[in-house]
N, C-alpha and C positions, 0 to 999 in steps of 0.2 A: 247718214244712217245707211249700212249694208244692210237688205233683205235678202234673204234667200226663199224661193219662191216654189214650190211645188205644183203647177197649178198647168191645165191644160193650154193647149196655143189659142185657144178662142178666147182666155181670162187674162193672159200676157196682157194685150192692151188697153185693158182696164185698172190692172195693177200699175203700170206705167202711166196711166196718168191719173191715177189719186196719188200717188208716192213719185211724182217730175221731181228730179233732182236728186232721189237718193240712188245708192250705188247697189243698182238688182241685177241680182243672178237667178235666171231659173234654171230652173232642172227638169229631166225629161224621167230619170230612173234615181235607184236608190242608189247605185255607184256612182253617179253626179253629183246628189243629193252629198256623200260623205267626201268625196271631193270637196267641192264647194266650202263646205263646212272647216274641212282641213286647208284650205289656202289661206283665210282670213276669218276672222270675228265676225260672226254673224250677232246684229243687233236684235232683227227679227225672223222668222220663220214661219210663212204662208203656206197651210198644205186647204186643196182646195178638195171637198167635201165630194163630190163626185168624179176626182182625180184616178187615175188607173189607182183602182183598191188598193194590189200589191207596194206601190209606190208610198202612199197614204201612210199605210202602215208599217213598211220603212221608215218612213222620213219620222214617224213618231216612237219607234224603237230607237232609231238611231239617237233622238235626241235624250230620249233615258238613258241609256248609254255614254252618255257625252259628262267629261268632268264639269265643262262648262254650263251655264246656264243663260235661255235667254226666251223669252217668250215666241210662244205656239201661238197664232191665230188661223182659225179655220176659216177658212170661205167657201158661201155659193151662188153659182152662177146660172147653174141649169135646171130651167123650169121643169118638172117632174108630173108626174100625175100624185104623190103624194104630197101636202103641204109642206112648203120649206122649215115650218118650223117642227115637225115630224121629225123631219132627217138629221136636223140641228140638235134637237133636244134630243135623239137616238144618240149622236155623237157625244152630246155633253153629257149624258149617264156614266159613257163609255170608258171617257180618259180625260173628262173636263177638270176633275179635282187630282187627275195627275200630271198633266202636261200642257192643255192647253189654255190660256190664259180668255182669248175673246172666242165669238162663235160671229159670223158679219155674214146678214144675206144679202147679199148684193143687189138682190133683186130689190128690195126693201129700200134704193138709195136710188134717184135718177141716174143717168149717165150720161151727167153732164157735169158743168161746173162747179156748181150748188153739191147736187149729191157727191162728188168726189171730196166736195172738203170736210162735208159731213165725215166719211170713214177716213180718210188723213186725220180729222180731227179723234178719234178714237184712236189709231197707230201711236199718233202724239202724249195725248194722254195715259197711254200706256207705258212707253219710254219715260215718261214722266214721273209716274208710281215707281219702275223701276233704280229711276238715278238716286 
């Protein structure tokens, strides 16, 4: 599975190891982002909820944009003073019924074993729906 990953350097190795073994690309700006994109098939597409704003909302124009189609999951990682599900449910008002398919707090899943296969098992499940 290629993921392309939108998410800051503290979330990289979290994504890399719920998703060991698939073929990830992250990205740091929205010109990576369409790079990335344009080199190969992106299977899936991580933009991470507290990610630099401007990038965020790149990476989800670009994907409207796109002839092709392939699922958005947002993520979060950083504890806030307002509740994660606040930001989540801000987001999915937003553009949940136009492009993003999950919303995943990460916070919500250990970070460990257990918890990483937990949200691998949702990526999967998703890929799933789509075949």
């Amino acid at each position: 599975m290629r993921v392309v990953a939108a998410v800051t350097a503290d979330v990289q190795s979290r994504i890399q190891a719920i998703l060991a073994g698939c073929d990830l690309r992250f990205v740091q700006s929205g010109s990576d982002l369409v790079r990335a994109l344009d080199e190969a098939r992106c299977q899936v597409l991580i933009v991470e909820v507290h990610f630099n704003e401007s990038v965020a909302v790149a990476a989800l124009t670009c994907v409207l944009a796109r002839a092709e189609t392939f699922p958005v999951v947002c993520v979060r990682e950083v504890r806030t003073e307002e509740p994660g599900h606040v930001a989540l449910n801000a987001l999915r008002m937003a553009v949940g019924g136009v492009v993003v398919r999950d919303f995943i707090d990460l916070l919500e899943h250990r970070d460990d074993e257990s918890g990483n296969a937990q949200v691998r098992g949702r990526f999967e499940r998703l890929l799933e729906e789509r075949a």
